[in-house]
C-alpha positions, 0 to 999 in steps of 0.5 A: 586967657580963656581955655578951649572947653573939650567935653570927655565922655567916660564910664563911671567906673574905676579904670577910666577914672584911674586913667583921666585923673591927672586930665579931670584934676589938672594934674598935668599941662592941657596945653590952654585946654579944659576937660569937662567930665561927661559922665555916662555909662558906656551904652549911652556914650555908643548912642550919644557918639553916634550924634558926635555930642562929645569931642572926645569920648570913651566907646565900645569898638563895636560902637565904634564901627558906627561911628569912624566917619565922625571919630578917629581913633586913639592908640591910647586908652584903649581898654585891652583884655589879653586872655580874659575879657567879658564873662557870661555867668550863669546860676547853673554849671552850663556848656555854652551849646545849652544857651543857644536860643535862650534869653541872655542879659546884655549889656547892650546891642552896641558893647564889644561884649555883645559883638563878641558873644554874637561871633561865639554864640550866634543864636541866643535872645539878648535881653538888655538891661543896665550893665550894673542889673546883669548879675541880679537878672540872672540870680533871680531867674529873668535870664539863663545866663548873663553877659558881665562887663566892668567889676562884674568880672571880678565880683560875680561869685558873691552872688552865687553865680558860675562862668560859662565862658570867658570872652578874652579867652575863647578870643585868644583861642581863636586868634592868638590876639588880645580882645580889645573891648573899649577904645577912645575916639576924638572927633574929626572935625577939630582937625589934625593938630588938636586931635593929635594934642588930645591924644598927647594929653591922654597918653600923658594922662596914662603915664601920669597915673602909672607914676602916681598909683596910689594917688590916681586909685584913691580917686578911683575908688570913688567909681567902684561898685561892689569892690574894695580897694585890692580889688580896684586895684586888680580891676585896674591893672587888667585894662589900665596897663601898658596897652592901654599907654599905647595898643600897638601894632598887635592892638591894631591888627586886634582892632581890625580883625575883630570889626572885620569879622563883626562884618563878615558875619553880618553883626556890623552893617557897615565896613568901618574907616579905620583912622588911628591917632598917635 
């Protein structure tokens, strides 16, 4: 019998190759369904979801607030950072008030990572560039400072440069919540019963690599960029963890609070249908 196609957009990076392994090599029962691997970095995946392309996909939550009539959410593979998060880094020991009105590379205008440092820092100049090119625009003077997502969190001392502000933290300062950075999204038109058996599979997914960690790190260390493997490791297990297995009830007021916010303060255009899938 021929299986039903589910095309899943991720990030080529090693957490979300960790936490899709057992789907992408069959490592587990899919229930008469394929997963098809799309990979693509995360600001493509935001736009390509604002199309509903995908019937399942990786996104920033801040793309998210775009996109909840099309998607739903998925309380697994969340990607959650408690008390550390995104880090703007910069080639001077600077106080964050002496980036205001000054060009900061990004990411892109639809990351978490922008929405959070437009709720700390309202008044900068975003300049976008490719995630992986955020730590060279800053060590070559394109940028006073630059906004770093991925393993750039871990790796961005080699080149020279300093942290100006952890994003997680001044988030958990502020509200005492974990920041909650990329989440998944399941289509809506596949209906109550498939999304749900998608957010299963995921979760099953999850746990099948946390039973088989050496197993599932080897095939992430084909996404790592710049890291060896204790570094992978560590990348790993700061957004595949026990969150990311299920965000929770302290995950969703996270969820919520920060597009609320977002909204508030006028970043988000509009007030995003919130609907979690167990």
């Amino acid at each position: 019998m021929k299986k039903r196609k589910i095309h899943l957009g991720h990030s080529p990076d090693p957490d979300d190759a960790f936490m899709f392994y057992a789907l992408s090599a069959n490592k587990i029962d899919t229930k008469g369904l394929e997963f098809v691997d799309t990979l693509m970095d995360i600001e493509t995946l935001n736009r390509w979801a604002q199309e509903g392309r995908l019937e399942v996909t990786a996104v920033s939550l801040h793309a998210f607030a775009y996109v909840s009539q099309t998607y739903a959410l998925l309380t697994s593979g969340a990607s959650i950072g408690r008390n550390y998060g995104p880090v703007l880094v910069s080639k001077k020991d600077l106080h964050l008030s002496n980036l205001r009105g000054r060009p900061i590379a990004i990411p892109g205008t639809l990351t978490t990572a922008f929405l959070v440092l437009s709720l700390c820092l309202r008044d900068f100049q975003p300049v976008v560039v490719p995630f992986d090119k955020v730590l060279d625009v800053v060590a070559k003077d394109r940028a006073a400072a630059g906004l770093v997502i991925h393993e750039g969190q871990l790796t961005y001392g080699k080149q020279g440069l300093k942290k100006v502000l952890d994003l997680g933290q001044w988030w958990h300062r502020e509200t005492g919540l974990p920041l909650p950075l990329g989440v998944d999204v399941v289509r809506k038109d596949l209906g109550p019963e498939m999304m749900k058996l998608i957010g299963g599979l995921v979760r099953e997914s999850i746990q099948y690599a946390f039973s088989h960690r050496d197993e599932a790190l080897n095939h992430a260390l084909k996404y790592a960029r710049g890291v060896d493997r204790a570094e992978a490791d560590q990348f790993v297990a700061m957004y595949v963890n026990q969150d990311t297995l299920d965000m929770g009830e302290e995950g969703r007021r996270a969820v919520k609070l920060l597009l609320e916010r977002g909204y508030e303060r006028g970043i988000i255009r509009q007030p995003p249908a919130l609907e979690f899938i167990n």
